[in-house]
LOVO-722484 format. One line per field, with one value per residue (C-alpha): z, y, x; residue in three letters. Coordinates in nm, 3 decimals, padded with zeros to 5 digits, m for minus. Last residue first. Layout:
N
up <- c(Z,...)
north <- c(Y,...)
east <- c(X,...)
residu <- c(ALA,...)
***
This chain:
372
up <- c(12.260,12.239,12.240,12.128,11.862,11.778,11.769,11.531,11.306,11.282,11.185,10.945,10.765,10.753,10.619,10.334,10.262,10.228,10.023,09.716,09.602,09.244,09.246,09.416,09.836,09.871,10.244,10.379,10.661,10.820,10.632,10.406,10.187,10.251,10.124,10.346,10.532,10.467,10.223,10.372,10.544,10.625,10.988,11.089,10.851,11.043,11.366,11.216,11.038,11.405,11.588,11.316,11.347,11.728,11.771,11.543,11.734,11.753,11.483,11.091,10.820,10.471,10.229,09.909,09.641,09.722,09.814,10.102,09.964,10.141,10.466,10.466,10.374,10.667,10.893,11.223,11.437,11.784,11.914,11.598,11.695,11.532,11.241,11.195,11.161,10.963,10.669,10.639,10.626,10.404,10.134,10.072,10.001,09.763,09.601,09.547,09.435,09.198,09.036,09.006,08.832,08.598,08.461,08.602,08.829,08.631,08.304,08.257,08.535,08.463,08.064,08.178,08.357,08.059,07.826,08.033,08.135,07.643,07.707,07.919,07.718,07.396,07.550,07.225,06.952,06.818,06.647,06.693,06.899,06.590,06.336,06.291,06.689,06.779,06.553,06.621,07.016,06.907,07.194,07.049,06.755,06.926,06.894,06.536,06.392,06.625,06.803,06.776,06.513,06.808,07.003,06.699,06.812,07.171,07.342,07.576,07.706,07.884,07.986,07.956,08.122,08.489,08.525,08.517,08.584,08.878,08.989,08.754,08.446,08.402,08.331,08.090,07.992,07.723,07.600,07.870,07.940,07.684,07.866,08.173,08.376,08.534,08.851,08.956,08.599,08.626,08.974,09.003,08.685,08.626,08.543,08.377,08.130,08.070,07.717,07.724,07.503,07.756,08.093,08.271,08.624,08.796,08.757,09.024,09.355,09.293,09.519,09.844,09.992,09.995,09.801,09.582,09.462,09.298,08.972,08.874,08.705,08.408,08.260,07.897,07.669,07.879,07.722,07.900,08.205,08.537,08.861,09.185,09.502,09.421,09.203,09.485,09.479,09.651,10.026,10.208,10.044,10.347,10.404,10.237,09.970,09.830,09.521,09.321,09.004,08.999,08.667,08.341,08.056,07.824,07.748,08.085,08.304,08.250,08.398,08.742,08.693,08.649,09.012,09.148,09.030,09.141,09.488,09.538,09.508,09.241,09.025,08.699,08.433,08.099,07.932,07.553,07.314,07.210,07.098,07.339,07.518,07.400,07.261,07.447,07.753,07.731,07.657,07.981,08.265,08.054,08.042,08.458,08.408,08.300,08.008,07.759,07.487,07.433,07.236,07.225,07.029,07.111,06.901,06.783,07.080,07.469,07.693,07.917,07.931,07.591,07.445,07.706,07.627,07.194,07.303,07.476,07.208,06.934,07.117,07.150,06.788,06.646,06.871,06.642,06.336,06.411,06.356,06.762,06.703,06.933,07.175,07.481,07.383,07.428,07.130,06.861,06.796,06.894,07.290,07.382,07.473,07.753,07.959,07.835,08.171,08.403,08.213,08.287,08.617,08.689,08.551,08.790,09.058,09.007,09.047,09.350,09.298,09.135,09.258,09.594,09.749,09.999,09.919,10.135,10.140,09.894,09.985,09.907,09.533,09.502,09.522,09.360,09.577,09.455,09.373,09.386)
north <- c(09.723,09.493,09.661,10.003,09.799,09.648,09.952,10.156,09.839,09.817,10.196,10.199,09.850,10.035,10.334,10.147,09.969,10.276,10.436,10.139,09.907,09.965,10.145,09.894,09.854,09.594,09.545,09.326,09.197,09.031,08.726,08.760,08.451,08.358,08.680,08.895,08.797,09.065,08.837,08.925,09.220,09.120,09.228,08.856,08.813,09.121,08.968,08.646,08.832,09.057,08.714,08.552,08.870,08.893,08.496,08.628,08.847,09.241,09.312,09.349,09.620,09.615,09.859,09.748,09.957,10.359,10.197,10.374,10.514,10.831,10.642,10.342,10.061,09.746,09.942,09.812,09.836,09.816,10.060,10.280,10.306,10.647,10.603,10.266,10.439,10.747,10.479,10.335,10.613,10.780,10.485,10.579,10.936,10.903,10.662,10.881,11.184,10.929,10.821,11.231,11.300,10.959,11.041,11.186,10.879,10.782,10.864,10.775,10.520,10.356,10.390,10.180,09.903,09.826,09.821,09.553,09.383,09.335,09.227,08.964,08.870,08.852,08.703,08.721,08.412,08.396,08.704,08.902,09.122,09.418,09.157,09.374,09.455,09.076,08.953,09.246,09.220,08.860,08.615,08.420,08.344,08.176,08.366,08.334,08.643,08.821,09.133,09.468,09.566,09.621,09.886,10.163,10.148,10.236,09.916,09.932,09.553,09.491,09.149,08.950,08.698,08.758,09.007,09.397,09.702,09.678,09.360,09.094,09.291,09.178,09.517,09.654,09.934,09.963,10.222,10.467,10.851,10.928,10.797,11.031,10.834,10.996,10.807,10.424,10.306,10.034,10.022,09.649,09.514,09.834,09.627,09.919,09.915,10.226,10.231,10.373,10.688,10.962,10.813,10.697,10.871,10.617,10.759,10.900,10.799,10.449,10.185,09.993,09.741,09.435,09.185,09.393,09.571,09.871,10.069,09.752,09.825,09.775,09.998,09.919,09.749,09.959,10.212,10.547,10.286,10.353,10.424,10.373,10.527,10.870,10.881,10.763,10.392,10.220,10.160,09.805,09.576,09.383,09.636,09.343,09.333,09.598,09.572,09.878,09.824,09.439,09.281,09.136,08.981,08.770,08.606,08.346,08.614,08.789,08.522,08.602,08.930,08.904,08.757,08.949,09.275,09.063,09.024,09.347,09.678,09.535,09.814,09.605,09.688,09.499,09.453,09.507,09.316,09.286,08.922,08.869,09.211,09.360,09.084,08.831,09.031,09.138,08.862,08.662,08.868,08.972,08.552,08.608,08.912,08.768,08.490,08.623,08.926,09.258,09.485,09.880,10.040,10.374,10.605,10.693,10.841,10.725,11.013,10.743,10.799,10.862,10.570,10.319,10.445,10.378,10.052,09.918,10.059,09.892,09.581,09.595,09.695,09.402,09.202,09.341,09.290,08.924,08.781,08.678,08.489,08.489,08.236,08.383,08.704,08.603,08.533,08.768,09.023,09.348,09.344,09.050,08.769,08.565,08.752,09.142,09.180,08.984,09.251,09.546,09.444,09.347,09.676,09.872,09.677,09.791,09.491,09.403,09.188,08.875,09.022,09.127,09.041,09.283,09.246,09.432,09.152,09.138,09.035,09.400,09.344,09.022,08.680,08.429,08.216,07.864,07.625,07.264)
east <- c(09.231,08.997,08.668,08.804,09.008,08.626,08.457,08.684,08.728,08.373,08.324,08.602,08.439,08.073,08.178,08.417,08.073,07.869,08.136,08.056,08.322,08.268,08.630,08.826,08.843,09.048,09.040,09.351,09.380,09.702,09.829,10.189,10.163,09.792,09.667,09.513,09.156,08.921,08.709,08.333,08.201,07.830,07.809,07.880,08.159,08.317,08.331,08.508,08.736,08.842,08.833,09.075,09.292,09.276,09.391,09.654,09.791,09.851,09.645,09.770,09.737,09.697,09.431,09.424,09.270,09.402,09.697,09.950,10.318,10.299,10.234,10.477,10.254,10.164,09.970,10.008,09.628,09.646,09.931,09.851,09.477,09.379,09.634,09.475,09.114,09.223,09.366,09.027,08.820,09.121,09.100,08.728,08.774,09.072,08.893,08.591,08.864,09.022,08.711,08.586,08.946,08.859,08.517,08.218,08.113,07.804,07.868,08.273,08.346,08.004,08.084,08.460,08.253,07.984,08.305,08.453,08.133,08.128,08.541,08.423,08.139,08.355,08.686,08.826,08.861,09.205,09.364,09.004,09.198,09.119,09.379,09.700,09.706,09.654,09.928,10.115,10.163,10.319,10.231,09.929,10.190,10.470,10.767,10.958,10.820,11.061,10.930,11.053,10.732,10.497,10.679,10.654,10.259,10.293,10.110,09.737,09.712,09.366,09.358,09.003,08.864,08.845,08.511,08.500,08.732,08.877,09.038,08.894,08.991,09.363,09.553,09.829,10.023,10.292,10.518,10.397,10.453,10.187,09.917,09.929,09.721,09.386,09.256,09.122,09.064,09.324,09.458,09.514,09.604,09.810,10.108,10.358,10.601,10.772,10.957,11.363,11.373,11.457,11.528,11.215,11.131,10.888,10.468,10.314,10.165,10.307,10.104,10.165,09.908,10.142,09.931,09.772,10.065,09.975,10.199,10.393,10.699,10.894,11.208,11.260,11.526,11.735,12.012,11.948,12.020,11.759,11.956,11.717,11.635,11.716,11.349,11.168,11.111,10.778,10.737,10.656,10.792,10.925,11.220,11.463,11.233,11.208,11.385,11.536,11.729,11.637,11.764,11.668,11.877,11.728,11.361,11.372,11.503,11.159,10.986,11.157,11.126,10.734,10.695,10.899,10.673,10.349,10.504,10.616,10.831,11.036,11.163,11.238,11.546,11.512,11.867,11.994,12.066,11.742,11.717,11.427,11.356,11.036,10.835,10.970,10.993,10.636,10.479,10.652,10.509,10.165,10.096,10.079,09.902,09.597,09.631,09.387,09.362,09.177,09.418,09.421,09.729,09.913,09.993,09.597,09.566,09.483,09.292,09.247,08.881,08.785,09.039,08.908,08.558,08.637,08.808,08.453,08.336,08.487,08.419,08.072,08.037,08.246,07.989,07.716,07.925,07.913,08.288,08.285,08.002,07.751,07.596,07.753,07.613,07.301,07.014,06.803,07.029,06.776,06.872,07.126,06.908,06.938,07.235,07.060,06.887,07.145,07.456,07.209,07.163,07.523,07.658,07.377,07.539,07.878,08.121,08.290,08.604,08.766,08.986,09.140,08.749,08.666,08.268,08.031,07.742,07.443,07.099,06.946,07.061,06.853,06.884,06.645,06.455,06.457,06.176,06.147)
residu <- c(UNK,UNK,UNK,UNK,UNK,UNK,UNK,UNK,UNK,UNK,UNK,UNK,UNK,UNK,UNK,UNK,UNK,UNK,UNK,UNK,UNK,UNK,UNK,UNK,UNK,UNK,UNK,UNK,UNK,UNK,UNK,UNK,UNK,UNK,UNK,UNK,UNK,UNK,UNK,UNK,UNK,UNK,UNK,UNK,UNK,UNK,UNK,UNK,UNK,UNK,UNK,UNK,UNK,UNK,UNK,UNK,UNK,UNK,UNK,UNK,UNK,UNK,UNK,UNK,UNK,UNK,UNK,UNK,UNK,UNK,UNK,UNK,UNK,UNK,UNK,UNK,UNK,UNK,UNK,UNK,UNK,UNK,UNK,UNK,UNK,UNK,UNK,UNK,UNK,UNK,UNK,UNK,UNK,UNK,UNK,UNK,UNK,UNK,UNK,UNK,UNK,UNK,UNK,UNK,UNK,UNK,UNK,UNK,UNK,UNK,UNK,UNK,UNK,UNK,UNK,UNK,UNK,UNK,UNK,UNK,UNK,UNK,UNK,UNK,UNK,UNK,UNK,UNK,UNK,UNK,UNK,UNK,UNK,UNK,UNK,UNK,UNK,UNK,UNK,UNK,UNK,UNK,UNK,UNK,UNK,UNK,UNK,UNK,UNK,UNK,UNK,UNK,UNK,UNK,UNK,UNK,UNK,UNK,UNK,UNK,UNK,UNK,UNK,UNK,UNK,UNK,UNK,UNK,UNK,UNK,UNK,UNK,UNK,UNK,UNK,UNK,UNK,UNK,UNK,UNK,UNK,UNK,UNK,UNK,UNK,UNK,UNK,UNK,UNK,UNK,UNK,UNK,UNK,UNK,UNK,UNK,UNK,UNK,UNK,UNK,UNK,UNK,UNK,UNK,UNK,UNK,UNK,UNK,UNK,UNK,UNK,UNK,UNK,UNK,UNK,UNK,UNK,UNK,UNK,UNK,UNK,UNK,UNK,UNK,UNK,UNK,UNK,UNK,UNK,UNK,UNK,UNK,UNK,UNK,UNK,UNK,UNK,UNK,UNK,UNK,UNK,UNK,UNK,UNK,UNK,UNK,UNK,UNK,UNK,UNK,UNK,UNK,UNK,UNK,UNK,UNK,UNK,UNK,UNK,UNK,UNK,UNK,UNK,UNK,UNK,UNK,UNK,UNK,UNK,UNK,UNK,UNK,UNK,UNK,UNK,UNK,UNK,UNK,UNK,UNK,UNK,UNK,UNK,UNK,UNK,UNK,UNK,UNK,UNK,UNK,UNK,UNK,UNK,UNK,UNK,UNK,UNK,UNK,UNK,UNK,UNK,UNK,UNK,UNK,UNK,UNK,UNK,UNK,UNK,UNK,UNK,UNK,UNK,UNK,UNK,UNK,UNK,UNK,UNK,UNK,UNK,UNK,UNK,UNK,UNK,UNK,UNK,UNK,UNK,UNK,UNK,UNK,UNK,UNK,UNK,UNK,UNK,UNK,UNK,UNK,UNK,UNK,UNK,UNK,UNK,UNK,UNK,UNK,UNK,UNK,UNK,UNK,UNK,UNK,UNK,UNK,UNK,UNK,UNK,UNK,UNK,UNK,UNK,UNK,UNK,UNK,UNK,UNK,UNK,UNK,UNK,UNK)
***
């Protein structure tokens, strides 16, 4: 029995929080070269990670990291597993373990709790600023919180998908303490000011390709801290000394990855352009809830809105599961919010495409004039 294959005008908007849209031209090229990568004689899949052809794919997948990020030769590129739940406890045990010293966190959601908590585990870590008590729903200004000139390092995460509320800039860092950021969820979205950061990460599957691989981007000096006791997968510096080829990399993963950050660079115009589409998007979105306040409740405080995840609720629930329901049928799939807070959410990453975000604002115009 034969099977239709699906095709690019079959697709639905995609709200997924991650794994999330891809661009399409990504997914063509990545179906075209699936059974045999071009000039090597089988797939990916089937190739060893040692091959000097994969060594190539991941050389330049770091090489368009490096070009876009404007990342130097201080800072190391590593491709490794474990998303950013294994990021949580990595970095205190390679940062903070035996330290002496304490790791301050600015919790402004669930992914940044969720990181304390394994943080505790390595040595001392504390809360400098946690939102909780307002429902995390704003981010730190620079009077809301006391960082120590003597911190192991000052952690944050710079978008909470869960919550809809994301850094505009960059936390104030005293002099010499390392910023640690989880960027899982904004990676790639605008310009970051690379040099501010002793250690950046990001799981893939939000932005910037497919689950698999975890982007960790560590200041050089950082990688000798470490104790040679810790387990080797990890110790920054095993994977740093060995080109992420420590263990066996996430080699198709890491090849989407590479695929995603040229898109970003050739097709978009780079990280500025990005940030300006986002910008764009979010602001359909965003216009529509301000337009309707009695109907739809915004869950961020304004200046601290996400350019991914955009959070609101309706005035009932029996609204909310008509509103998803609605929008399945006009082929807007995965708005429901997460199952700890509920509400919608629309993550609206950077492949999701403007016709989409059009679409969404329209049907949430028409249905809160329907309802409202």
């Amino acid at each position: 029995m034969s099977m239709s294959t699906p095709t690019a005008t079959q697709r639905t908007f995609n709200f997924s929080p991650g794994p999330a849209v891809l661009p399409v031209s990504v997914l063509e090229e990545l179906r075209d070269e699936m059974l045999c990568l071009p000039g090597a004689g089988c797939s990916l899949l089937e190739m060893s990670h040692r091959d000097k052809r994969f060594l190539e794919i991941l050389h330049g997948a770091e090489a368009s990291l490096r070009s876009l990020l404007g990342i130097g030769d201080d800072h190391a590129v590593l491709f490794l597993q474990g998303g950013a739940r294994l990021q949580f406890s990595m970095v205190a045990a390679n940062l903070l373990r035996g330290s002496g010293k304490t790791a301050e966190y600015l919790v402004t959601g669930s992914w940044g709790k969720y990181a304390l908590a394994e943080a505790v585990k390595e040595g001392d870590a504390n809360a400098i600023y946690n939102g909780q008590a307002d429902n995390f729903n704003a981010v730190p200004s620079a009077g809301d919180y006391q960082a120590s000139a003597d911190a192991a390092y000052l952690y944050y995460c710079s978008n909470e998908t869960i919550q809809g509320v994301q850094f505009p800039t960059e936390p104030e860092t005293p002099s010499g303490v390392p910023l640690v950021c989880d960027s899982s969820s904004d990676f790639l979205c605008r310009p970051v000011d690379m040099s501010r950061y002793g250690v950046l990460y990001a799981c893939a599957q939000k932005n910037a390709g497919p689950a698999g691989v975890t982007v960790v981007v560590i200041r050089r000096d950082l990688l000798a801290q470490a104790s040679a006791d810790l387990p080797g997968y990890l110790l920054y510096r095993n994977h740093a000394e060995n080109d992420s080829e420590w263990n066996t990399p996430p080699a198709f993963a890491i090849y989407a990855l590479g695929k995603v950050a040229k898109w970003v660079a050739d097709d978009i115009g780079g990280l500025e352009a990005m940030r300006k589409h986002n910008e764009q998007k979010a602001a359909l979105l965003y216009d529509v809830i301000d337009a309707f306040p009695q109907f739809y409740h915004g869950h961020a405080v304004t200046d601290c809105r996400s350019l991914m995840n955009v959070t609101f609720r309706l005035p009932s629930d029996t609204l909310q599961a008509s509103f998803i329901a609605g929008a399945k049928a006009q082929d807007l799939e995965n708005l429901a919010g997460h199952r700890s807070v509920g509400g919608i959410r629309a993550s609206i990453y950077n492949a999701m495409p403007l016709d989409g975000v059009r679409t969404l604002a329209q049907y949430m115009t028409d249905f809160a004039q329907q309802n409202g």
